[in-house]
VEXKE-767568 format. One record per residue: x, y, z of N, C-alpha, C in turn; residue in three letters; residue number from 1. Coordinates in steps of 0.02 Angstrom, whole numbers. Each point is the difference from the previous one (the first is absolute). Layout:
VEXKE-767568
<r <X Y Z> <X Y Z> <X Y Z> "ALA" NUM>
...
//
This chain:
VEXKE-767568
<r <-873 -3733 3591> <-39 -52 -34> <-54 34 -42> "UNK" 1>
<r <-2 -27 -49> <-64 39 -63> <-55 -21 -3> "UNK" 2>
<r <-51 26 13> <-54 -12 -16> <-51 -52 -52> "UNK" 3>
<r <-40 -46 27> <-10 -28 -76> <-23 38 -44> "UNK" 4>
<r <34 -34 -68> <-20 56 -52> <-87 -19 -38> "UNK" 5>
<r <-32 -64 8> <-52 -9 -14> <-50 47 45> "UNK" 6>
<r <29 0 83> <-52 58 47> <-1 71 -33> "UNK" 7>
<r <61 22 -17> <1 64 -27> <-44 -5 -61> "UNK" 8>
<r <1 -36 -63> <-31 10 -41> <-83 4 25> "UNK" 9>
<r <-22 -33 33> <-63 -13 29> <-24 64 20> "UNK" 10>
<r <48 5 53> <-28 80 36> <9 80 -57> "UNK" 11>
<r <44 -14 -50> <1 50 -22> <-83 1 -35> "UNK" 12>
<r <-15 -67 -41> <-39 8 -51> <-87 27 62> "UNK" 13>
<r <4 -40 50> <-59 8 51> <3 77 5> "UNK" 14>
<r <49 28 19> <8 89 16> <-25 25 -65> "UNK" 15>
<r <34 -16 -55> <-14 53 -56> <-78 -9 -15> "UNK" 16>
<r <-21 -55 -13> <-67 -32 -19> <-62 18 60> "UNK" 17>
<r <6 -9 66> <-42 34 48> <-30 -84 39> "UNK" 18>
<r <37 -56 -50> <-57 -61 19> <29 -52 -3> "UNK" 19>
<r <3 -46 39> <23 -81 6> <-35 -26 -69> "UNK" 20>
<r <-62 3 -2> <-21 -25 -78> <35 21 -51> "UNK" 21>
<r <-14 72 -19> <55 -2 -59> <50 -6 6> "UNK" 22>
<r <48 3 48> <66 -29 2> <-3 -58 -14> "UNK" 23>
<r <-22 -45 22> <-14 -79 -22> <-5 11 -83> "UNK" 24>
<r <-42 48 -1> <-34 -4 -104> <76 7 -22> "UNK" 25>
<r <37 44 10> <52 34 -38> <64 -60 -14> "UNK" 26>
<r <-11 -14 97> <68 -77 -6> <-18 -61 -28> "UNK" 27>
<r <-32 -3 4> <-39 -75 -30> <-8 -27 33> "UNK" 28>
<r <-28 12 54> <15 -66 71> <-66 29 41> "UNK" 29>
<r <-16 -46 42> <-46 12 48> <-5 30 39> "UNK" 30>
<r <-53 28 10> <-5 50 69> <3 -23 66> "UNK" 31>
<r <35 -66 16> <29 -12 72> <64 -8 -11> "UNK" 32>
<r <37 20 -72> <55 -30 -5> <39 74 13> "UNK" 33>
<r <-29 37 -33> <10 78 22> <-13 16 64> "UNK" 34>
<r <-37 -11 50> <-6 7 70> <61 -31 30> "UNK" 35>
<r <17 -69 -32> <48 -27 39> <73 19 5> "UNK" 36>
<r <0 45 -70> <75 44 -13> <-19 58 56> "UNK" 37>
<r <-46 27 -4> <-13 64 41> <38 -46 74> "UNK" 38>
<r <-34 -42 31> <-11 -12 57> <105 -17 26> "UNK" 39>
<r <28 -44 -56> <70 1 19> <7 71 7> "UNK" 40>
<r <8 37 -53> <25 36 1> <20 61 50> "UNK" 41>
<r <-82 11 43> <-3 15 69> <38 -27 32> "UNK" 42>
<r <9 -68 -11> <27 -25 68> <85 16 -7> "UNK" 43>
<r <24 -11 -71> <51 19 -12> <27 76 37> "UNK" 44>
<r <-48 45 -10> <21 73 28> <-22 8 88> "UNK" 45>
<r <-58 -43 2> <-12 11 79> <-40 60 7> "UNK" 46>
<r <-40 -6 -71> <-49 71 17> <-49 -27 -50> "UNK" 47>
<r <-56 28 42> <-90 13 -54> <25 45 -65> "UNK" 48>
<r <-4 -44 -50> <-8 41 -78> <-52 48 -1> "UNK" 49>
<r <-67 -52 3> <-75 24 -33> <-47 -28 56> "UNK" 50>
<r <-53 77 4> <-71 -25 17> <-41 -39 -57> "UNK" 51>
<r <-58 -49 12> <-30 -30 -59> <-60 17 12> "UNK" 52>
<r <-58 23 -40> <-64 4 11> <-28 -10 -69> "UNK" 53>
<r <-47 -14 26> <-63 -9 -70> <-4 54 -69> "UNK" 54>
<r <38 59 33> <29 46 -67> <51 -17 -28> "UNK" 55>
<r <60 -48 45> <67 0 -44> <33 -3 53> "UNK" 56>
<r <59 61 -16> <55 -24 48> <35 59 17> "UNK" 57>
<r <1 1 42> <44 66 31> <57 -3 19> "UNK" 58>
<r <49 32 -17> <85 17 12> <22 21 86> "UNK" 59>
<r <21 -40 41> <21 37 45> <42 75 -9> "UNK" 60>
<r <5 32 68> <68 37 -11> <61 -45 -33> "UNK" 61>
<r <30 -34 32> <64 -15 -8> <-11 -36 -76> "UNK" 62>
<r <-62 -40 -36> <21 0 -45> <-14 38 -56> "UNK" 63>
<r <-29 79 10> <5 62 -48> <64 7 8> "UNK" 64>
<r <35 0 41> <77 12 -16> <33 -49 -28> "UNK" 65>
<r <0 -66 14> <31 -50 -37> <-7 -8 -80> "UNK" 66>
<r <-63 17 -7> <-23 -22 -69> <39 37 -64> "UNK" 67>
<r <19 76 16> <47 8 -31> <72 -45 -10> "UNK" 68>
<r <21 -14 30> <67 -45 17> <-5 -62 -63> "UNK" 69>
<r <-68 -24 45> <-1 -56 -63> <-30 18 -63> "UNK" 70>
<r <-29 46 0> <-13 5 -101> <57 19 -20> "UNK" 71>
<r <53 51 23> <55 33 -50> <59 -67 12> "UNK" 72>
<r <-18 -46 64> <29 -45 -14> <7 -63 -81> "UNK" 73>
<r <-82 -14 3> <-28 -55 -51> <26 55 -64> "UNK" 74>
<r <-8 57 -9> <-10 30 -50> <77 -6 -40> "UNK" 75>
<r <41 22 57> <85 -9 -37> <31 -75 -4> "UNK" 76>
<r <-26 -43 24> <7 -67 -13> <-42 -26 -81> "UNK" 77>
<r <-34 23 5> <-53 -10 -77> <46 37 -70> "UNK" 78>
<r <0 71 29> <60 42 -55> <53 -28 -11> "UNK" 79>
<r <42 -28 49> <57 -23 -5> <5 -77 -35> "UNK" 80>
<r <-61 -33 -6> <-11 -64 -13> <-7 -2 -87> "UNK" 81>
<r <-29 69 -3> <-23 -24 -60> <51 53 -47> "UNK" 82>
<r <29 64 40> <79 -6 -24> <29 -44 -12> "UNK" 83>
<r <26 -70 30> <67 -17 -5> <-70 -86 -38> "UNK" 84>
<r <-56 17 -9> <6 -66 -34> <-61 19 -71> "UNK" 85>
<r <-18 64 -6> <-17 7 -60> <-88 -10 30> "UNK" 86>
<r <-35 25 -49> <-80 18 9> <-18 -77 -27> "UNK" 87>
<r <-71 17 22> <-17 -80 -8> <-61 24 -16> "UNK" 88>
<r <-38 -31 -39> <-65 8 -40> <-40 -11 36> "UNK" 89>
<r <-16 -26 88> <-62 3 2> <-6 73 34> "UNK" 90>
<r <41 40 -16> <13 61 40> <-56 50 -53> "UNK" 91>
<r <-1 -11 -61> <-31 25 -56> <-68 -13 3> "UNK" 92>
<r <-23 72 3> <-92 -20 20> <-25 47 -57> "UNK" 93>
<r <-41 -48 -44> <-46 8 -53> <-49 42 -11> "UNK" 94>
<r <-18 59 -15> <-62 12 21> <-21 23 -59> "UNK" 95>
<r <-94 -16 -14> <1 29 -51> <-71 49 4> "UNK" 96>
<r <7 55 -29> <-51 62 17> <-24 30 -31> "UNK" 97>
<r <-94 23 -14> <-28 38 -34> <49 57 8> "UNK" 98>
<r <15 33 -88> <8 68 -1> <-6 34 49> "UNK" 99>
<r <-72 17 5> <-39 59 37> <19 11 50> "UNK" 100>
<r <0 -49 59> <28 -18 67> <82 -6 22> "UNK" 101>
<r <18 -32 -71> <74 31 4> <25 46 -4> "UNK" 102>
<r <-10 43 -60> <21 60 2> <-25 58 53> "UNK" 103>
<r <-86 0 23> <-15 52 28> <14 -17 109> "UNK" 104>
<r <21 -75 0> <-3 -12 71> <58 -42 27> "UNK" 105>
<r <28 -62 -40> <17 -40 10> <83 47 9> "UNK" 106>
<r <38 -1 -55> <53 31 -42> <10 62 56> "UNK" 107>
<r <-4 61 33> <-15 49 33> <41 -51 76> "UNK" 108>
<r <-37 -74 13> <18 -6 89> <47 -30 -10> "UNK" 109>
<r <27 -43 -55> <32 -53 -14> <76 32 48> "UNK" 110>
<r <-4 71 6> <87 -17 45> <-13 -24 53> "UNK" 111>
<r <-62 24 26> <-8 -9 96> <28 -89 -1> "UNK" 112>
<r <-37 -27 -46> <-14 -86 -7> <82 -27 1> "UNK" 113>
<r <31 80 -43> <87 -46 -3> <8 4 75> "UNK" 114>
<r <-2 48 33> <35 26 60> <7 -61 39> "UNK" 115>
<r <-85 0 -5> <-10 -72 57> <8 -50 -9> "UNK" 116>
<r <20 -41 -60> <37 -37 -30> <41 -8 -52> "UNK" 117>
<r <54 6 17> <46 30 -66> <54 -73 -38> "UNK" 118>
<r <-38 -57 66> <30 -65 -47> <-47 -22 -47> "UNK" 119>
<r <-44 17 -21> <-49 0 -43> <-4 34 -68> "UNK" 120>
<r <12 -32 -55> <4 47 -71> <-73 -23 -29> "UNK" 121>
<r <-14 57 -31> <-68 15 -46> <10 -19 -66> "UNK" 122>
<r <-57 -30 -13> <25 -26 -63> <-71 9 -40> "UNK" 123>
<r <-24 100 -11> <-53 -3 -24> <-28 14 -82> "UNK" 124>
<r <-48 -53 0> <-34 27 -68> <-69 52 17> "UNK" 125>
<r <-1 45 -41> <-84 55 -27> <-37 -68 -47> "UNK" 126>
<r <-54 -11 19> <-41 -25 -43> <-51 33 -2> "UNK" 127>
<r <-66 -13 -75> <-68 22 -5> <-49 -22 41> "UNK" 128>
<r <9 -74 -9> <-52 -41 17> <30 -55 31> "UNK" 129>
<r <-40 -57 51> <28 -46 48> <18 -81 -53> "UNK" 130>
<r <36 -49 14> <26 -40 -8> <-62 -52 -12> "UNK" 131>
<r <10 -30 -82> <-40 -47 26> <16 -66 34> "UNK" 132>
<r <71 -9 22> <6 -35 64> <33 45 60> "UNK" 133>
<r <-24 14 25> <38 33 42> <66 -9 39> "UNK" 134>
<r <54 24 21> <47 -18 51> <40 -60 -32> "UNK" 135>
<r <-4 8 -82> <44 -64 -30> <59 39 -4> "UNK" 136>
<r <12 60 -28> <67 24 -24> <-8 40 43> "UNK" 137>
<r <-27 23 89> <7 68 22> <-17 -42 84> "UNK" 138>
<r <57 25 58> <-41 -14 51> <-67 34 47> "UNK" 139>
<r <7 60 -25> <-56 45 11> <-22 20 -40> "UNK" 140>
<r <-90 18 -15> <-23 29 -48> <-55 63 31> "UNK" 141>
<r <0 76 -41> <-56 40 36> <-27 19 -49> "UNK" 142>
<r <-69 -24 -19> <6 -7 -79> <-98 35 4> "UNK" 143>
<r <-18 39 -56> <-61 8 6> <-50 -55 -21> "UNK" 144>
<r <-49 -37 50> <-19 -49 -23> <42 -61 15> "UNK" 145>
<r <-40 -81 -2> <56 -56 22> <-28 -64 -66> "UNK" 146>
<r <31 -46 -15> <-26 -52 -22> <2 -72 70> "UNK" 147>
<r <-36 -4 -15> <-13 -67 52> <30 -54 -17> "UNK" 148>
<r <59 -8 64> <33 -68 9> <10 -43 63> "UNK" 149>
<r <1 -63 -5> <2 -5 44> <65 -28 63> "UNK" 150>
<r <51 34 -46> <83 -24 53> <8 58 14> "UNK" 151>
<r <-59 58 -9> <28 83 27> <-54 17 31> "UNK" 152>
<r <15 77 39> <-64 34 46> <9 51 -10> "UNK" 153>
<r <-72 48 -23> <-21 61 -25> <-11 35 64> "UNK" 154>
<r <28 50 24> <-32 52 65> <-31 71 -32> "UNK" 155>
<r <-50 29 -1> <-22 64 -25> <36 40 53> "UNK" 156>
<r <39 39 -47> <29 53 59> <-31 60 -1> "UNK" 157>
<r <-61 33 -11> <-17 57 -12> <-50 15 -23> "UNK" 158>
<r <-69 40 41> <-66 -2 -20> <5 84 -30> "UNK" 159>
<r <-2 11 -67> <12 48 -47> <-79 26 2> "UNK" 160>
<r <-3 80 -54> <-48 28 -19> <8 15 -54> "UNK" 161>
<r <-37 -7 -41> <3 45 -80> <5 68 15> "UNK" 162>
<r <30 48 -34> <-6 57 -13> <0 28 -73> "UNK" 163>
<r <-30 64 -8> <15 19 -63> <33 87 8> "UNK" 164>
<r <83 -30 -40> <18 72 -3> <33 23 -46> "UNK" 165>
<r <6 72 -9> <27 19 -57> <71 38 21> "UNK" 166>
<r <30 60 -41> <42 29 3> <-41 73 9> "UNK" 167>
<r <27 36 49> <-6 58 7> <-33 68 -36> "UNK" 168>
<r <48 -24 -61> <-12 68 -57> <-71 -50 -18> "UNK" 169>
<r <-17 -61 -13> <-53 -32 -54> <-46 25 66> "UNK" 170>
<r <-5 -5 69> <-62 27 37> <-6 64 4> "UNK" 171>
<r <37 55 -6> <-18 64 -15> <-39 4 -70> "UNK" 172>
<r <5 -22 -63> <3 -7 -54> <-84 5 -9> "UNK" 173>
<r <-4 -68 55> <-67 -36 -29> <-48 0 66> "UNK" 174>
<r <0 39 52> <-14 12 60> <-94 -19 -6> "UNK" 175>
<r <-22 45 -40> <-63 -12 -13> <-25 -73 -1> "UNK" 176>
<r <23 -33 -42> <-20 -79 -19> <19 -46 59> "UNK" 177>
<r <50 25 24> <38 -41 60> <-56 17 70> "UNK" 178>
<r <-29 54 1> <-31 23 61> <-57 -26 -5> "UNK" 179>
<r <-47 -33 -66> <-49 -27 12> <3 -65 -21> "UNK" 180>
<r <54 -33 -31> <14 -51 -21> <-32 -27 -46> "UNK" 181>
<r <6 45 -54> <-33 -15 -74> <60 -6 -37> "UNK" 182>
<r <30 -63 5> <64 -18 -42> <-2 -27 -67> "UNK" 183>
<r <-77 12 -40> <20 -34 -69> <23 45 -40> "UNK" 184>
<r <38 62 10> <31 14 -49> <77 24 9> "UNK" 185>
<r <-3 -42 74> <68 -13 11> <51 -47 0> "UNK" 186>
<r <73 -3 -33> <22 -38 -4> <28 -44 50> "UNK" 187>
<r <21 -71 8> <12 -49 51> <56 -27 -49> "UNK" 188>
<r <41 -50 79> <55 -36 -17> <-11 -41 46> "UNK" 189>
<r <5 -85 -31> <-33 -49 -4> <77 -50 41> "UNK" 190>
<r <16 -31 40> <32 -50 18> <-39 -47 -12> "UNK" 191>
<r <35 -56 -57> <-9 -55 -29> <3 -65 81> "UNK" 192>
<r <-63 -31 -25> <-8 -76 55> <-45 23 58> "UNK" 193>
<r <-15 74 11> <-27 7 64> <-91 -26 -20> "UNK" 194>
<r <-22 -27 49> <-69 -2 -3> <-54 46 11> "UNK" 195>
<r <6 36 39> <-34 62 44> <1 35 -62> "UNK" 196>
<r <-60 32 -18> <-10 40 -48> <-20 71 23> "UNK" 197>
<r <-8 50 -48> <-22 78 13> <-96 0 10> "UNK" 198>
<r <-21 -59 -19> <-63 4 10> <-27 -16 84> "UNK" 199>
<r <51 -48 9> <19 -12 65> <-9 38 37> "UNK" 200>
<r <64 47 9> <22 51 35> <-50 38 10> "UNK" 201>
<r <-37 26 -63> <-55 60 28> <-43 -46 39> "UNK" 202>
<r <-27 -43 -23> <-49 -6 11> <17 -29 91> "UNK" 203>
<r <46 -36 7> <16 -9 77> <-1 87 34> "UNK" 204>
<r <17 60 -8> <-18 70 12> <-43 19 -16> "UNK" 205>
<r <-49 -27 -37> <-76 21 3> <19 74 -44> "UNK" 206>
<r <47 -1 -65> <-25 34 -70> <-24 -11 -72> "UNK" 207>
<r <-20 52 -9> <-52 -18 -58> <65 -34 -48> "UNK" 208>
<r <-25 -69 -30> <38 -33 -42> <10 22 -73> "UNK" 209>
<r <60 58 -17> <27 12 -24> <64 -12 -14> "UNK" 210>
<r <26 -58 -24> <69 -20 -11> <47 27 -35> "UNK" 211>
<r <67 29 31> <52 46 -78> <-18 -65 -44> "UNK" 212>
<r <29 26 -37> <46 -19 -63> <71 -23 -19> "UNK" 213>
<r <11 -72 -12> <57 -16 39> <40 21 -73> "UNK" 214>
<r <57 33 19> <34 10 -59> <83 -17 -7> "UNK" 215>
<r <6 -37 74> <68 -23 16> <8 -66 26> "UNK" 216>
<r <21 -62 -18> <5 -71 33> <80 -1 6> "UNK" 217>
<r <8 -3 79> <61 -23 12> <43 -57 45> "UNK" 218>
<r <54 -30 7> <-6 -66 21> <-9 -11 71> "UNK" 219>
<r <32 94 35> <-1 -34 78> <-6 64 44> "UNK" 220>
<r <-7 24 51> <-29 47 42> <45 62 12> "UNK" 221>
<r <51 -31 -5> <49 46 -3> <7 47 -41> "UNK" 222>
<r <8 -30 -77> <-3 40 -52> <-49 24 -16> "UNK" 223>
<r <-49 -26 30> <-77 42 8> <2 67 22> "UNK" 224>
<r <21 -9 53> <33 60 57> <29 73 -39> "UNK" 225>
<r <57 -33 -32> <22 40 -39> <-27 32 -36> "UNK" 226>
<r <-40 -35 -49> <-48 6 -60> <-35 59 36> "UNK" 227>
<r <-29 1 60> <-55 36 13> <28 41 18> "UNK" 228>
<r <66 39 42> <32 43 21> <30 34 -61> "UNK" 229>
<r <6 -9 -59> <11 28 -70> <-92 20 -24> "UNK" 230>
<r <-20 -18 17> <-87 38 21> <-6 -30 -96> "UNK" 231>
<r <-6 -52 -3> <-28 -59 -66> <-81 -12 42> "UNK" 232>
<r <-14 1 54> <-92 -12 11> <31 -22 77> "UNK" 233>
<r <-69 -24 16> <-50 -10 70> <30 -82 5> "UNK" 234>
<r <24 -42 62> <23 -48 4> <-29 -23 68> "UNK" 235>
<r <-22 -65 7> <-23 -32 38> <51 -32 28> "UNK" 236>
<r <37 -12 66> <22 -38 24> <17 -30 71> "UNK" 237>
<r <40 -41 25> <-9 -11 79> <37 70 55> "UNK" 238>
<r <-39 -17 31> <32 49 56> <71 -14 3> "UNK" 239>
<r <1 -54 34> <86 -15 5> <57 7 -33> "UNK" 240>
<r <7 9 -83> <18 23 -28> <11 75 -12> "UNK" 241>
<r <-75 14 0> <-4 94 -2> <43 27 60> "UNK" 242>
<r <-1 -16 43> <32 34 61> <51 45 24> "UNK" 243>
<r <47 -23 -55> <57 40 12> <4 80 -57> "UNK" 244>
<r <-47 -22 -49> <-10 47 -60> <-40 40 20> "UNK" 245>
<r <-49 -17 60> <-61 56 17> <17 28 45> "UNK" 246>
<r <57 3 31> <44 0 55> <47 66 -29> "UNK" 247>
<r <42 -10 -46> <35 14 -34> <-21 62 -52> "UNK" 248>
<r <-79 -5 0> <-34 72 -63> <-4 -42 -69> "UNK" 249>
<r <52 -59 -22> <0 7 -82> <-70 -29 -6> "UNK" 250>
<r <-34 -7 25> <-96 -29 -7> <-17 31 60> "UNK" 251>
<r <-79 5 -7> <-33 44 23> <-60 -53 12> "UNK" 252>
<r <-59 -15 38> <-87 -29 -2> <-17 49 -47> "UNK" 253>
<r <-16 -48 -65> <-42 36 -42> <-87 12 3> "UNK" 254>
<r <-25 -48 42> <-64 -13 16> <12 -38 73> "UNK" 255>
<r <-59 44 45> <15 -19 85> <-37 -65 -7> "UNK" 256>
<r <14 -78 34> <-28 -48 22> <66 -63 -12> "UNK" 257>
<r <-33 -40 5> <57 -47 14> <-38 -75 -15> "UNK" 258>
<r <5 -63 14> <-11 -45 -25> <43 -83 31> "UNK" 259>
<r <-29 -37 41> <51 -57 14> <14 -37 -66> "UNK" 260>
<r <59 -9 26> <47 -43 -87> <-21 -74 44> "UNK" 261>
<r <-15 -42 -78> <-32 -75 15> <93 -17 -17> "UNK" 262>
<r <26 18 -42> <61 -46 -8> <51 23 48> "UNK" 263>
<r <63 -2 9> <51 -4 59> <59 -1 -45> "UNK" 264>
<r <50 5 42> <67 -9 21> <13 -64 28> "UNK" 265>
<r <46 -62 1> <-14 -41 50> <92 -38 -2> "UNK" 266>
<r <6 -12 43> <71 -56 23> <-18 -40 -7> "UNK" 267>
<r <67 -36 -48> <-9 -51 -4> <66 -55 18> "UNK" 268>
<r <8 -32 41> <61 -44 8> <-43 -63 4> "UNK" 269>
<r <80 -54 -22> <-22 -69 34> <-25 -25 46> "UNK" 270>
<r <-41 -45 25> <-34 -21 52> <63 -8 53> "UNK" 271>
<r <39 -34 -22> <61 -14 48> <60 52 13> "UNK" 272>
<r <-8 65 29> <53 52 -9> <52 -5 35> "UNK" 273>
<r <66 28 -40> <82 -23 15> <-8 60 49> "UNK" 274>
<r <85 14 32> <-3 15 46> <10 88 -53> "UNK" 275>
<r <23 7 -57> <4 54 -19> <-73 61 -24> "UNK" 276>
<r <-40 -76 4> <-56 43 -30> <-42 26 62> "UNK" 277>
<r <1 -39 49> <-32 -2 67> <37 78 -10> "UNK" 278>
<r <50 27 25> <41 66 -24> <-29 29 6> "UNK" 279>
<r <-25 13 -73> <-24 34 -64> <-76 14 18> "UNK" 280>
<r <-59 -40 33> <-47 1 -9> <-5 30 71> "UNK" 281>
<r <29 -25 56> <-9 33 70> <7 95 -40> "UNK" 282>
<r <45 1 -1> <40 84 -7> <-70 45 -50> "UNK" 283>
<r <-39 -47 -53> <-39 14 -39> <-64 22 29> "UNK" 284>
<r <-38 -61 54> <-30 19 49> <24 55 42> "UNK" 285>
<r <30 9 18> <15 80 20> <-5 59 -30> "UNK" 286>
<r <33 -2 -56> <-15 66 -57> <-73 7 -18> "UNK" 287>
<r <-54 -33 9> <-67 21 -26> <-22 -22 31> "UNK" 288>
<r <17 -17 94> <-64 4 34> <7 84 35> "UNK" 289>
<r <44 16 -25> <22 76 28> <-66 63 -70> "UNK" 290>
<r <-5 -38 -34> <-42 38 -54> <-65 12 1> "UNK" 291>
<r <-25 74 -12> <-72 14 -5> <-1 22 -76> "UNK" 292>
<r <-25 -31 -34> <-15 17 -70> <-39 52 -39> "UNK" 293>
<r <-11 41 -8> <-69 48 -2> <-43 -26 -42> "UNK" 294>
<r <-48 28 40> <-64 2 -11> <-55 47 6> "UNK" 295>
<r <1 24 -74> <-83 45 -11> <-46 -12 19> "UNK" 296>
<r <-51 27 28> <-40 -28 3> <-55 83 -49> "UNK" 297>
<r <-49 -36 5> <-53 89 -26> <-34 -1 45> "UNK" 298>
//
């Protein structure tokens, strides 16, 4: 005799997720309605699934072993379904993403995201700047900056620092100016829309206000990046971005201190999230609560 297949779905999503609540979030159903699949379903096998506590939920023995059974179960029933009856669009998840974050963070995990869900297709755009409606043509947005609406919800994912850095050869070059931070007769490259200025910056580090000379405006952080690793001038930008480049050597701290960024990064989905985006945003929360961003300090 087989198992119900609504208990299995229940218990799989409770195991993978850690929680009767978000399992409820994911199925669409209530969190006694999900207890109540759990609870057949025990009774069905004649064994304790899960401990429950105020953290979540804990896997017995017997069902760390089961739980395999039933995911590679659900999993070849899903393949095979959508083999023999063709993909279906709400399988297609929208997303749409600052450059910067795409290319230097997003783009890089995107296989782990297939692994763990691979009935799920991406369907992404690079953008500059955020939507002025948001989540009309995209079900996810990670966009710098949000416009305010009110059938969507903005989450700041990320408390950033300004930095200012250059390329390698431009800080050997100019070591002197850089070591006391007398930058007006050095050149800068300017990302267009940011607010935070170079007068800013020193002056939040307590230097004498000497501002380069901006001799480069460009549209987005990335190509900033670049710009400055081809050693074109001195570039102000977020930590979170810099990270992998300062990491990497092609930029260097051109001047020691650092600076909290007033603007953000932020998610954006519908108030009411499908079960694909729920997905998307759990797995997201994971990838950058695992993150320490650097930070200069002087």
């Amino acid at each position: 005799m087989l198992p119900p297949l609504k208990s299995l779905v229940a218990f799989e999503a409770v195991a993978r997720l850690g929680s009767i609540g978000a399992a409820a979030r994911e199925l669409h159903v209530t969190q006694a309605a999900v207890s109540l699949q759990l609870k057949s379903l025990e009774q069905f096998l004649g064994a304790t699934l899960c401990h429950r506590s105020q953290r979540g939920v804990t896997l017995t023995h017997e069902a760390q072993q089961y739980l395999p059974v039933v995911t590679g179960t659900l999993q070849h029933l899903k393949v095979q379904t959508q083999f023999l009856f063709g993909e279906q669009q709400a399988d297609v998840l929208r997303v749409k993403v600052n450059h910067s974050i795409g290319h230097n963070w997003l783009l890089p995990k995107l296989t782990d995201f297939a692994q763990k869900h691979p009935f799920i297709r991406l369907d992404l755009s690079l953008v500059d700047w955020p939507s002025q409606l948001p989540c009309q043509e995209a079900d996810v947005e990670i966009t710098n900056g949000f416009t305010e609406c009110g059938n969507t919800r903005a989450e700041r994912l990320f408390q950033e620092n300004w930095l200012m850095v250059c390329s390698p050869e431009f800080k050997r070059k100019h070591i002197e100016e850089l070591a006391t931070a007398q930058l007006q007769h050095l050149p800068a490259i300017q990302v267009k829309g940011y607010e935070e200025s170079w007068i800013q910056w020193l002056n939040h580090n307590q230097y004498v206000l000497h501002p380069p000379s901006v001799q480069l405006e460009i549209t987005n952080s990335l190509h900033g990046l670049q710009a400055a690793k081809y050693g074109l001038g001195i570039l102000l930008v977020r930590s979170f971005v810099a990270k992998e480049w300062l990491e990497s050597g092609d930029v260097v701290i051109a001047v020691e201190g650092a600076m909290p960024s007033e603007s953000a990064h932020y998610l954006i989905t519908n108030k009411q999230r499908t079960a694909k985006v729920n997905f998307f945003c759990d797995w997201l929360h994971q990838q950058y609560s695992e993150l320490t961003p650097p930070a200069c300090q002087r």
